[in-house]
TIPA-932896 format. One line per field, with one value per residue (C-alpha): x, z, y; residue number from 1; residue in three letters. Coordinates in steps of 0.02 Angstrom, whole numbers, plus 50000, padded with zeros to 5 digits. Layout:
# TIPA-932896
px = [X,...]
pz = [Z,...]
py = [Y,...]
pos = [NUM,...]
code = [ALA,...]
# end
This chain:
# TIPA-932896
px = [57541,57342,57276,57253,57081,57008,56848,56826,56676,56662,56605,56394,56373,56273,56351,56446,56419,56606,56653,56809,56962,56980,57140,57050,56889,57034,57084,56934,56880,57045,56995,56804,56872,56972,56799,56894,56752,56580,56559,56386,56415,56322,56442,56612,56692,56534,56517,56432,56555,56533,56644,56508,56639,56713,56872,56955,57116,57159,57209,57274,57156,57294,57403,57254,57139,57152,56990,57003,56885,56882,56804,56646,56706,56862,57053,57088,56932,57013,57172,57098,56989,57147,57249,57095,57065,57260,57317,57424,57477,57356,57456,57470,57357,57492,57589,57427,57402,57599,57575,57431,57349,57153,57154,57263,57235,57294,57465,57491,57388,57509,57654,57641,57616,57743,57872,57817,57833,58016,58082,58004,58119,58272,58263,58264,58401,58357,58374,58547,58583,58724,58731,58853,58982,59116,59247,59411,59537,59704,59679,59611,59406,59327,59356,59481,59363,59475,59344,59384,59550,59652,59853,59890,59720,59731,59845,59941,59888,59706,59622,59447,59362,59184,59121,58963,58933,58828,58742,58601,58530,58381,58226,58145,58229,58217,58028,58040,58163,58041,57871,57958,58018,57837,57780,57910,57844,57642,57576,57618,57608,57779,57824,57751,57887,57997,57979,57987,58164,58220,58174,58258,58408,58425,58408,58570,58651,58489,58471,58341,58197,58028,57921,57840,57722,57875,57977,57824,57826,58022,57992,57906,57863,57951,58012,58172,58096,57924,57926,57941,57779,57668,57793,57780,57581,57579,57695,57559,57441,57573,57560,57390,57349,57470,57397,57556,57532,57614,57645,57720,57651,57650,57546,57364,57274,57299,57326,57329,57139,57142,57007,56904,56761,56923,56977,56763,56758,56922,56885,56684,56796,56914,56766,56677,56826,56859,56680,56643,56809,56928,56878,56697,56709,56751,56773,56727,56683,56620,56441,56426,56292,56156,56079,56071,55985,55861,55819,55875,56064,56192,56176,56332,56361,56300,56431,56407,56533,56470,56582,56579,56492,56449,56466,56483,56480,56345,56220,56286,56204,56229,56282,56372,56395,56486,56409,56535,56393,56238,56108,55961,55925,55838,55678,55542,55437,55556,55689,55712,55827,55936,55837,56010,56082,55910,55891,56092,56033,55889,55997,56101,55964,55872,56023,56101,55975,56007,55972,56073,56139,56182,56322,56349,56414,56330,56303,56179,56068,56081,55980,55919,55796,55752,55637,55555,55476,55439,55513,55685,55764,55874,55952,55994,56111,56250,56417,56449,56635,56680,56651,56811,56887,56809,56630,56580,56603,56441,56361,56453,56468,56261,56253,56281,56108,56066,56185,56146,55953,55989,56097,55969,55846,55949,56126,56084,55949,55947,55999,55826,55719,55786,55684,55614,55611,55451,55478,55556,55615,55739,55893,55877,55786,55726,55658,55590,55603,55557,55608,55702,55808,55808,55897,55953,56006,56064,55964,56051,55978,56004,55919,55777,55688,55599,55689,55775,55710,55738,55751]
pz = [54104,54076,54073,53893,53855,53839,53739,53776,53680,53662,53535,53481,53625,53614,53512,53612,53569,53558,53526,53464,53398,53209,53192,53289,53175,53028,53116,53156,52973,52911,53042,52951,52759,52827,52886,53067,53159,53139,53128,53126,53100,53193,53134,53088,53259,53334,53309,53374,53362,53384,53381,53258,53122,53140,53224,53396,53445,53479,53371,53453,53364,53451,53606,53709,53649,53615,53569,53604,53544,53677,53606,53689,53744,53849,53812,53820,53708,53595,53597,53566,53418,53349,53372,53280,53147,53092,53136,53284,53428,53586,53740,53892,54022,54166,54003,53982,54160,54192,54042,54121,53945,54034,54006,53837,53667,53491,53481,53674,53622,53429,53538,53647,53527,53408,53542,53606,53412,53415,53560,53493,53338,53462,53516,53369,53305,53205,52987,52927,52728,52602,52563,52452,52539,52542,52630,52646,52735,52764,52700,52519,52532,52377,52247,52254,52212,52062,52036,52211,52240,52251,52272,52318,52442,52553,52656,52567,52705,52668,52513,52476,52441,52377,52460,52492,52685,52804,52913,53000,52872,52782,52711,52856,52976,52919,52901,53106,53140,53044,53152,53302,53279,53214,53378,53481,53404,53471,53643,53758,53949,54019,54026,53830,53772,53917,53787,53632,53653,53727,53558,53465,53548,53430,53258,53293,53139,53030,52932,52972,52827,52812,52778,52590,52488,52375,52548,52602,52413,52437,52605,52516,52629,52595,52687,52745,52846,52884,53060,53011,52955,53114,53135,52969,52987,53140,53055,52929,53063,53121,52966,52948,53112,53081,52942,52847,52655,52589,52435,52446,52567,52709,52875,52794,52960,53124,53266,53272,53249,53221,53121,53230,53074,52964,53110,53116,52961,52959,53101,53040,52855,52966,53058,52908,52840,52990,53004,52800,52727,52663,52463,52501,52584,52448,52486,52407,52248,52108,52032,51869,51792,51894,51903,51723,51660,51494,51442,51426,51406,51447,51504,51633,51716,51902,51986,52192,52314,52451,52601,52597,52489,52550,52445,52257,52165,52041,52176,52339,52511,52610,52587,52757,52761,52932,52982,53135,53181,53278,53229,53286,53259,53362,53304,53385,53412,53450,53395,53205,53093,52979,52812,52722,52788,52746,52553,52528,52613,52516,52353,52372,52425,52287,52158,52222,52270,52427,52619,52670,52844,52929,53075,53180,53364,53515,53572,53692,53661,53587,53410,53325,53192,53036,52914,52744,52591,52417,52474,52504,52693,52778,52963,53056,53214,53351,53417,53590,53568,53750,53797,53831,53713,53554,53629,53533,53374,53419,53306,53153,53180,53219,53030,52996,53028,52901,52774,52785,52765,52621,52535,52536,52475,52350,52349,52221,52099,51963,52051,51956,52070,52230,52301,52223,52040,51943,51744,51640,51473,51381,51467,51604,51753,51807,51950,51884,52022,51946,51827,51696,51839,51845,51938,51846,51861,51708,51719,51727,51637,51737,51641,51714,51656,51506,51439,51513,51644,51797,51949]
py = [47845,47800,47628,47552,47524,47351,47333,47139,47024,46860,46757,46801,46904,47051,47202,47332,47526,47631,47780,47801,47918,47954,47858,47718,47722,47706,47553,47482,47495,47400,47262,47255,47256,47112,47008,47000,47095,47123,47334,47436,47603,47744,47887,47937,47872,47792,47585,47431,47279,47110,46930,46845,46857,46666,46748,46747,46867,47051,47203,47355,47518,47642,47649,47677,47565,47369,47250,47067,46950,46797,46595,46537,46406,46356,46359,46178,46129,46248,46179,45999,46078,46139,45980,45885,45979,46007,45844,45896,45778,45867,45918,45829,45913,45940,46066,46134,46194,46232,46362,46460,46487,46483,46687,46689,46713,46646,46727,46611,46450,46432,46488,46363,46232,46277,46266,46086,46043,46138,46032,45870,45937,45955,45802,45714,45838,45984,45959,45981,46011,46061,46228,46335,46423,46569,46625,46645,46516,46485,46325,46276,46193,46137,46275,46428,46591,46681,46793,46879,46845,47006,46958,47127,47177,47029,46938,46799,46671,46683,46611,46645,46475,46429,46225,46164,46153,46034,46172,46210,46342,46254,46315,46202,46296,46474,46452,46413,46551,46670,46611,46631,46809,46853,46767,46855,47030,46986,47010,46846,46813,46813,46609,46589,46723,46637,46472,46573,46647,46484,46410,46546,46509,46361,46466,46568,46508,46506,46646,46769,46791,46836,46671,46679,46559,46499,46456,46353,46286,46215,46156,46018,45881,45712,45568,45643,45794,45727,45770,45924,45943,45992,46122,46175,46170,46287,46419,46426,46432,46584,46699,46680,46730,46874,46919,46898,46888,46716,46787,46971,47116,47190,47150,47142,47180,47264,47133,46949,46836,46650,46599,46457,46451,46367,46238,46199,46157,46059,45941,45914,45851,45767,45670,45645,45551,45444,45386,45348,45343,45451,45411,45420,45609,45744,45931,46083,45992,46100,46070,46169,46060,46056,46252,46304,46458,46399,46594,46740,46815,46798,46598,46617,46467,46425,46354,46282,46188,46105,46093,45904,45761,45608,45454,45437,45648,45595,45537,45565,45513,45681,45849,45925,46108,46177,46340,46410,46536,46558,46437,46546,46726,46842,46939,47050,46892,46733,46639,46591,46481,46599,46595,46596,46432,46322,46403,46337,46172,46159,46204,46067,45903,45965,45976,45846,45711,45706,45750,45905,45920,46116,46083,46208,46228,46260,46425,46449,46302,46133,46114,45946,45981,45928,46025,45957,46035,45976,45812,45890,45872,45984,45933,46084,45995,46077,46011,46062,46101,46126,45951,45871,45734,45696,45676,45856,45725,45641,45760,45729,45512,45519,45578,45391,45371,45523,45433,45246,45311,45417,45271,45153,45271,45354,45258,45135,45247,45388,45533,45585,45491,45593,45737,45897,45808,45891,45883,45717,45708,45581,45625,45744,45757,45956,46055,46213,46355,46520,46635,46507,46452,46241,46114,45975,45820,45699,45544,45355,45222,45030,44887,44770,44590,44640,44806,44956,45059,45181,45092]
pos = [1,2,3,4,5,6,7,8,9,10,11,12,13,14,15,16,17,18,19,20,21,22,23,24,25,26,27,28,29,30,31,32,33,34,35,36,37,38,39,40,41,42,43,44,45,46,47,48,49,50,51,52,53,54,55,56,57,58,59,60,61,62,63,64,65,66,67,68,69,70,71,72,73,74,75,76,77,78,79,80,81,82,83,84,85,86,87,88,89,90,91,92,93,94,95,96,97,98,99,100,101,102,103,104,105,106,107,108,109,110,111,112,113,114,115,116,117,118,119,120,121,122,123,124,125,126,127,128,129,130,131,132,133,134,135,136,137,138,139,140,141,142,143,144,145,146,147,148,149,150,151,152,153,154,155,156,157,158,159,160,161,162,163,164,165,166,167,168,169,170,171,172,173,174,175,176,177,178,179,180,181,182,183,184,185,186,187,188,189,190,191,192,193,194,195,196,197,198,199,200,201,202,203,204,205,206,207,208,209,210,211,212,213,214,215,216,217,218,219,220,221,222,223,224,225,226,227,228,229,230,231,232,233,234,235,236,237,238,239,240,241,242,243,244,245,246,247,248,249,250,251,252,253,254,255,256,257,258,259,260,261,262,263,264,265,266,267,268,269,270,271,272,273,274,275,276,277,278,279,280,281,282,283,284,285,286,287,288,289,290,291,292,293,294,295,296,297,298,299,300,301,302,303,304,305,306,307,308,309,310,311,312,313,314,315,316,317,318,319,320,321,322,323,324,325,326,327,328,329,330,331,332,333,334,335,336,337,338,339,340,341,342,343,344,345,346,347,348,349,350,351,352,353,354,355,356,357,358,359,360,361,362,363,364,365,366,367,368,369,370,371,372,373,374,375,376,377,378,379,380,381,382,383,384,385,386,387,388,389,390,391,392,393,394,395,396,397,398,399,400,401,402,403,404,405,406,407,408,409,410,411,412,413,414,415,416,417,418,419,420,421,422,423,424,425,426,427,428,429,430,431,432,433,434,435,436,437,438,439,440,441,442,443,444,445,446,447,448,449,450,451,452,453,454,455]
code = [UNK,UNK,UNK,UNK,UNK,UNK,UNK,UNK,UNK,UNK,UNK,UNK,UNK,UNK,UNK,UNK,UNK,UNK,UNK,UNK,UNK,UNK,UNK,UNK,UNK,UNK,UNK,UNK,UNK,UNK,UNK,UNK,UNK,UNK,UNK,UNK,UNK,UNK,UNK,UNK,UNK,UNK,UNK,UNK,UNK,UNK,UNK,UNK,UNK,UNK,UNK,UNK,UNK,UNK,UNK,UNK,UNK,UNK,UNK,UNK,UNK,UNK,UNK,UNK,UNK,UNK,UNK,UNK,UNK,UNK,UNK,UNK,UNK,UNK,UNK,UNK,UNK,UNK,UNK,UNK,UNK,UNK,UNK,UNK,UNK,UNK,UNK,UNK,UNK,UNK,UNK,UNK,UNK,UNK,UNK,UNK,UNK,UNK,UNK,UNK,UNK,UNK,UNK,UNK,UNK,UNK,UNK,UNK,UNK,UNK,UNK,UNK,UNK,UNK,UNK,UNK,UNK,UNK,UNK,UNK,UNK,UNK,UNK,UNK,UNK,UNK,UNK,UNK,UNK,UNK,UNK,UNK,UNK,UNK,UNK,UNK,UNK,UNK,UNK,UNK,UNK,UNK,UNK,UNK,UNK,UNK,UNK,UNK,UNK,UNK,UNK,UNK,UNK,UNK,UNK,UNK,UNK,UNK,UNK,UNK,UNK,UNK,UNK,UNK,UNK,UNK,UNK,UNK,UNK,UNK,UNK,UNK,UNK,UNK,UNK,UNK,UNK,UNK,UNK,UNK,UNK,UNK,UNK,UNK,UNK,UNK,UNK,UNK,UNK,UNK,UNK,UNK,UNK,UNK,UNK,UNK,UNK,UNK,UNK,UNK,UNK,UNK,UNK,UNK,UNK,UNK,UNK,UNK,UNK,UNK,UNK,UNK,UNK,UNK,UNK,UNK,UNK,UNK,UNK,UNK,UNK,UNK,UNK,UNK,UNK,UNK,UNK,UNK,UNK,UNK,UNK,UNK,UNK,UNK,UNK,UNK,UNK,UNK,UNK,UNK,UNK,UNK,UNK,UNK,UNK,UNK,UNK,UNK,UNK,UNK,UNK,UNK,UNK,UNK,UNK,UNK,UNK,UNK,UNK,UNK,UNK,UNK,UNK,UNK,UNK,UNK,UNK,UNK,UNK,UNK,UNK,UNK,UNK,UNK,UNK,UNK,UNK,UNK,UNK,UNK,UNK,UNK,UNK,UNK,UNK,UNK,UNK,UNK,UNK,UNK,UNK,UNK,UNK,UNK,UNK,UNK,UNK,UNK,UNK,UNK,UNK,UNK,UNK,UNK,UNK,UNK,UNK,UNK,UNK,UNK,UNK,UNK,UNK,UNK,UNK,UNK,UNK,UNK,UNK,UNK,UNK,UNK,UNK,UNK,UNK,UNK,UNK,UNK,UNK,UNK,UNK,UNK,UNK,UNK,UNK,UNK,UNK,UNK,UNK,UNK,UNK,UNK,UNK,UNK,UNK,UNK,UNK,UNK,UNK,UNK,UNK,UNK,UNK,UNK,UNK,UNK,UNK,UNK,UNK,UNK,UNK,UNK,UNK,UNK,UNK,UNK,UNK,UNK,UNK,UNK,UNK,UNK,UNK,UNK,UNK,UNK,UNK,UNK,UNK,UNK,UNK,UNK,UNK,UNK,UNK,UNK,UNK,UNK,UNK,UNK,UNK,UNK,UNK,UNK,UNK,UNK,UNK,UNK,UNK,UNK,UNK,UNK,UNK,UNK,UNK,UNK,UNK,UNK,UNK,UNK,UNK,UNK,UNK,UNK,UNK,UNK,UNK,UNK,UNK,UNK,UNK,UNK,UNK,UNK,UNK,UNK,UNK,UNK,UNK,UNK,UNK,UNK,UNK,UNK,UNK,UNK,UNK,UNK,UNK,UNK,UNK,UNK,UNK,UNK,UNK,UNK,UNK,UNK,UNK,UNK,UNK,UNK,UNK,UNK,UNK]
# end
């Protein structure tokens, strides 16, 4: 029996060249339309690949040939970026090192944490609820079953009976008995499946079903099964990762990729929150009223979301967008900030008002720079995310000094007297860019000795 092939890359490391086997290509393609995989095609069956895709895992292209896509940075400062950014208890360090994840991958590091959250569940005794029952007894319970009761097909000393009984089966529960089977179907090192099946143990008497959107939807969480919920949050993790559809479907992709771009961007809301309060942080708010087209056909709305916004939505402080990808991009001549990332920066201080800040992690260098034009500013910044504890935060809490700057500048004014503002009229402010295109912003009136005015 041959050796599987490995093709192993790690996260924005140079592209490999591969050559590969029709059915692989096939494969390989599946794993591109999915966005798990960055793919440059050189011919039918010959690719570059890279990790720069935001996701970490493996997918097996055929019996001979598996690619696994490693993180830049180390297991545990995964693990503790996970636990942040989900709201999960972190791991003692001693379980960390017993479990020999330092070589893993996804399907180990959820794994392992699922089962810490299953004992946790053990040990505080595993949900119980009523559920409708049938079968037949010697003995009447709760209602006889006419409908199936055959005098002359069964024995006279059993009566089929329908009850409502206090059992194990729960929605809770099956949506745990279903992650662990997926789990116990993926690649693991020998003591993570050791844990897995030793989990499943408990689920005998749960029925076995395939985890869907509208099971998630009546596993609402409420004050009787509230511990629950980091279980609950890591089998969602589970199917994701799977690439399980919540809603109907088959297995979407090939192999098993945790997105690390999603838990980014969680933990940068989660720190925002902490450090200026959870009412004054707002996510993935829509702006349709600030781009507007003034001619032509058809005059389709312009609609943006920034990742995060900073203080009040009319005239926000700061704008935070979290960019899990290489800062910097390589040319023939040096180094260069991705023109992409600064012209959605500079969208948003100059639709918004306000300084923009780009958060990314730390790849191969640390970045602190902040660029300028027309008035508009745009902070381009990195989080080294293998630092241990939450000292890769400092990025995000140092944006305190962005914010309190920007508040006093801006927190208290017209969103119209903010950067990039060009044209006035009665009740609008606009920044003409070309083409018809403007950025507008309505304009607040706030009375002063002697009349009204714009402060």
């Amino acid at each position: 029996m041959s050796t599987p092939r490995v093709i192993s890359l790690t996260e924005w490391e140079k592209p490999k060249q591969i050559v590969l086997a029709p059915q692989e290509a096939d494969a390989l393609r599946q794993l591109q339309a999915a966005k798990r995989i960055d793919v440059t095609w050189h011919g039918p069956a010959e690719a570059s690949i890279s990790g720069s895709a935001g996701y970490v895992g493996l997918a097996d292209l055929s019996a001979e040939t598996q690619i696994v896509i490693q993180s830049h940075i180390p297991v545990g400062s995964v693990m503790e970026l996970v636990c942040y950014a989900y709201g999960l208890e972190p791991p003692d360090e001693t379980l960390l090192g017993d479990a020999s994840l330092a070589s893993s991958g996804p399907p180990d590091w959820l794994a392992f944490l699922l089962t810490l959250e299953i004992e946790k569940l053990l040990a505080m005794g595993l949900r119980h609820g009523y559920r409708e029952t049938e079968d037949t007894l010697p003995y009447v319970r709760g209602r006889i079953d006419f409908t199936t009761l055959r005098w002359n097909a069964i024995p006279s000393a059993l009566i089929p009976c329908r009850f409502e009984d206090f059992v194990l089966d729960t929605v809770e529960n099956r949506i745990l008995r279903g992650s662990l089977e997926i789990l116990a179907t993926t690649e693991l090192t020998p003591g993570i499946r050791k844990t897995v099946w030793r989990a499943l143990s408990a689920f005998r008497e749960v029925r076995l079903v395939r985890p869907t959107h509208m099971l998630f939807a009546r596993a609402r969480v409420s004050r009787l099964n509230s511990y629950y919920e980091p279980a609950l949050t890591l089998c969602r993790l589970v199917l994701e990762c799977a690439g399980v559809d919540l809603d109907s479907g088959d297995v979407a992709t090939p192999g098993f990729f945790f997105s690390m771009a999603n838990a980014f961007e969680k933990a940068v809301e989660r720190a925002l929150r902490e450090k200026f309060g959870r009412d004054q942080v707002h996510t993935q708010h829509p702006y349709s009223d600030r781009i507007r087209v003034v001619a032509g056909a058809p005059a389709v709305p312009v609609t943006f979301k920034p990742d995060n916004v900073v203080g009040p939505l009319e005239t926000p402080w700061l704008v935070v967008d979290a960019k899990y990808k290489n800062p910097l991009r390589n040319d023939w001549c040096g180094q260069f900030l991705k023109n992409e990332d600064l012209y959605q920066a500079f969208t948003y201080a100059l639709a918004l008002g306000a300084p923009a800040v780009l958060l990314y992690p730390r790849c191969s260098q640390d970045l602190d720079v902040t660029l300028a034009t027309n008035g508009a500013t745009t902070r381009a910044v990195t989080a080294d995310l293998a630092t241990s504890g939450p000292q890769w935060l400092g990025a995000c809490i140092s944006l305190a000094h962005t914010a309190r700057y920007a508040s006093k500048r801006w927190g208290g004014c017209a969103a119209g007297n903010g950067p990039g503002v060009h044209l006035r009229n009665a009740a609008q402010d606009v920044t003409v860019l070309a083409d018809g295109i403007v950025l507008s912003r309505p304009r607040r009136e706030h009375p002063q000795e002697g009349g009204s005015g714009r402060v």
